[in-house]
C-alpha positions in Angstrom: 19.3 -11.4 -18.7 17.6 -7.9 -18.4 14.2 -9.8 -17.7 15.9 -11.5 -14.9 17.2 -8.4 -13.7 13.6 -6.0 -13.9 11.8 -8.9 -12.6 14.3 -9.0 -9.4 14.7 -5.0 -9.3 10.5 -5.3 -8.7 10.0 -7.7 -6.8 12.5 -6.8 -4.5 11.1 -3.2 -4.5 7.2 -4.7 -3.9 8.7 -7.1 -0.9 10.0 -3.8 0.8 7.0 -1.9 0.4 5.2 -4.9 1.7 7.1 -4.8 4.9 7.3 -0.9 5.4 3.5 -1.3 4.8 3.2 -3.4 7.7 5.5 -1.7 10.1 3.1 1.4 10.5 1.3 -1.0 12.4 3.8 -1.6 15.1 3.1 -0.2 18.7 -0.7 0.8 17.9 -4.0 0.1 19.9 -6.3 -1.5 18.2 -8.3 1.3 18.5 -5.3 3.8 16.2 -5.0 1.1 14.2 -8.7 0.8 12.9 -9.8 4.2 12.8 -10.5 6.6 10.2 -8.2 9.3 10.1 -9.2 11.4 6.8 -12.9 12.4 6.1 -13.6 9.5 3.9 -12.2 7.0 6.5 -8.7 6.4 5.8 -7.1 3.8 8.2 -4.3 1.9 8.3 -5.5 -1.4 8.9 -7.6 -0.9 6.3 -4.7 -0.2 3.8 -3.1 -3.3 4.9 -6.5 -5.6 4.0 -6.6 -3.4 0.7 -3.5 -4.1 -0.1 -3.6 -7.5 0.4 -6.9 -8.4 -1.3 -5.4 -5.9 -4.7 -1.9 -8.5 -4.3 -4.3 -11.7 -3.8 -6.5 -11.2 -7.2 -3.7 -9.6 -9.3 -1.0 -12.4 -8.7 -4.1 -15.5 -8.4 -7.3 -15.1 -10.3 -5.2 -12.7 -13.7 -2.9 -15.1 -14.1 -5.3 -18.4 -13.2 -3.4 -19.2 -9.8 -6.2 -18.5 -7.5 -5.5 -17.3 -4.5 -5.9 -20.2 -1.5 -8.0 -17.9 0.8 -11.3 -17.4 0.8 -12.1 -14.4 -1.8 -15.1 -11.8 -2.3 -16.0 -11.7 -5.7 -14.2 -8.7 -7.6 -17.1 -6.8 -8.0 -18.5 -7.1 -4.5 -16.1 -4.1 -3.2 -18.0 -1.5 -4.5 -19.2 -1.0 -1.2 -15.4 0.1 0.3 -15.8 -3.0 2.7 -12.1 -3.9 1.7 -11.0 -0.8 2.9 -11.5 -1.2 6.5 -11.7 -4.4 9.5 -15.2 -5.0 10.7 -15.2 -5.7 14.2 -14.9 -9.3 14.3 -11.9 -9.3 11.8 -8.7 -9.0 14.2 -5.5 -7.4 13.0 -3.8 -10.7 13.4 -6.5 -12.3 10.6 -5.4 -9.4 8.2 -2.0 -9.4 8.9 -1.9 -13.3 8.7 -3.6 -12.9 5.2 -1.6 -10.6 3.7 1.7 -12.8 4.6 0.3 -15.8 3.5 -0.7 -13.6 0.2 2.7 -12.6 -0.1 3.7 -16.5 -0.7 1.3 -16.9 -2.9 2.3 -13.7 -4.7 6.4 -14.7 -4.9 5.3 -18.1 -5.9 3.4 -16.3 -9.4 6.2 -14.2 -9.8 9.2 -16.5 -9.1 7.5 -19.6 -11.5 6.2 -17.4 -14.6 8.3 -15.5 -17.0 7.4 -11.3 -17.4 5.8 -11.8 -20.4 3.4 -14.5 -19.3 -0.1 -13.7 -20.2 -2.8 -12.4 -17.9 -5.9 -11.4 -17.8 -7.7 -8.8 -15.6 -11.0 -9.2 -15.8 -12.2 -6.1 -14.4 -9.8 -4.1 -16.7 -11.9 -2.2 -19.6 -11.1 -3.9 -23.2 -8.7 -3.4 -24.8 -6.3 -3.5 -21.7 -7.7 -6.7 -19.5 -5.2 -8.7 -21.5 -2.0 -8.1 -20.0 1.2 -10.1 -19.0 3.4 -10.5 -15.6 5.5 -7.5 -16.0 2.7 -5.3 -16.6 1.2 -6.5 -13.1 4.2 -6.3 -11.4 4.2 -2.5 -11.7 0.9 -2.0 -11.2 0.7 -3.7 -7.8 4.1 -2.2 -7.1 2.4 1.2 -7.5 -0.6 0.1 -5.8 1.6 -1.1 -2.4 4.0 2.2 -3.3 1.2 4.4 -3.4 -1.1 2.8 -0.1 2.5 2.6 1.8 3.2 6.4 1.2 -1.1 7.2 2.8 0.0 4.9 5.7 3.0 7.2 6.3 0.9 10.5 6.6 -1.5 8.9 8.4 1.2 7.1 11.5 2.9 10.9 11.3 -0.4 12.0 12.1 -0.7 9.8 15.1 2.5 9.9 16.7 4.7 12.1 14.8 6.6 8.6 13.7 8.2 8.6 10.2 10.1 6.6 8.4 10.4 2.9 5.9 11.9 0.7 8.3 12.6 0.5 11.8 16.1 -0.1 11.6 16.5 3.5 10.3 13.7 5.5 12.4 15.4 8.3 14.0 14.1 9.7 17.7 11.7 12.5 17.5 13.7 16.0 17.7 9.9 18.4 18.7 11.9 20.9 19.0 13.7 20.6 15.2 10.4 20.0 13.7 8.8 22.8 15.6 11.2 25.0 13.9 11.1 23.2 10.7 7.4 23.7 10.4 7.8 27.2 11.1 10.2 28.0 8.6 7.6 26.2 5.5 4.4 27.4 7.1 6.3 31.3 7.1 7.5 30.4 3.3 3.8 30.0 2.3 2.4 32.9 4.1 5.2 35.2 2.6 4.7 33.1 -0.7 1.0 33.9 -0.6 -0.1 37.7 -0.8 2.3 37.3 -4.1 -0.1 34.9 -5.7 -2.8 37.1 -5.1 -1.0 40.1 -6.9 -0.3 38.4 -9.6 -3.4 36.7 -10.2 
């Protein structure tokens, strides 16, 4: 019963990650989609392929389900090259891929118990041997972790915040304006302190 119950509690938690994930695509040009945004070339596009390559190998080639799309080897990402499109990749294509992923991925999950056996073959020994439930967080973490950078990054953009559309407020400028204020003058007065005590 309890396995039931974790195994639902994550999944559902991975499924609306996924989505939030996604929905910091919404509205963008192609152009604010795709570009970097941090110094070592952050995007959010990007996030979304990452993601959905991490979901394809962890739920397919660990637990011997291979994924049905097309996959790099493991080791060829060395180079970053899932972390960003390349020009003739469109968003649709990576979008597309990381829904079709995602049935793939509930398919694994829904058919094997959380203790099934895994393997991760680009996990140092003694931990490449793993099982479902184990993978289950990880990726949750993973998606968790990659949803939260595509966040700061659409804030960045547009000031637009939030999980899910359905609960996105309008932009108050002036509330944030002041909110801001309040932190940054927190810190300044917060920081001559520091130095005394130091």
């Amino acid at each position: 019963m309890i396995d039931e119950f974790a195994k639902d509690n994550l999944h559902g938690r991975l499924r609306r990650d996924r989505e939030a994930l996604l929905w910091k695509l919404d509205g963008l040009s192609e152009y604010d989609a795709r570009r970097p945004l941090t110094v070592t070339g952050t995007n959010l596009l990007g996030l979304v392929k990452h993601v959905a390559g991490v979901e394809a190998r962890y739920f397919g080639e660990v637990f011997d389900r291979p994924s049905p799309e097309r996959l790099p080897r493991w080791q060829d990402h060395s180079d970053g090259s899932d972390l960003w499109a390349a020009e003739d990749e469109t968003r649709d294509q990576i979008i597309g891929f990381y829904r079709r992923t995602w049935e793939h991925s509930d398919a694994t999950i829904d058919e094997l118990p959380l203790d099934a056996s895994g393997h991760v073959p680009w996990w140092p020994e003694p931990h490449a041997d793993t099982n479902l439930f184990a993978i289950l967080v990880h990726v949750l973490g993973e998606s968790n972790r990659h949803a939260g950078h595509a966040d700061i990054l659409r804030e960045g953009l547009d000031g637009r915040t939030g999980m899910r559309a359905e609960h996105e407020k309008g932009i108050d400028e002036e509330a944030r304006a002041a909110y801001f204020a309040k932190i940054e003058q927190a810190a300044r007065s917060a920081a001559p302190i520091k130095a005394e005590n130091s």
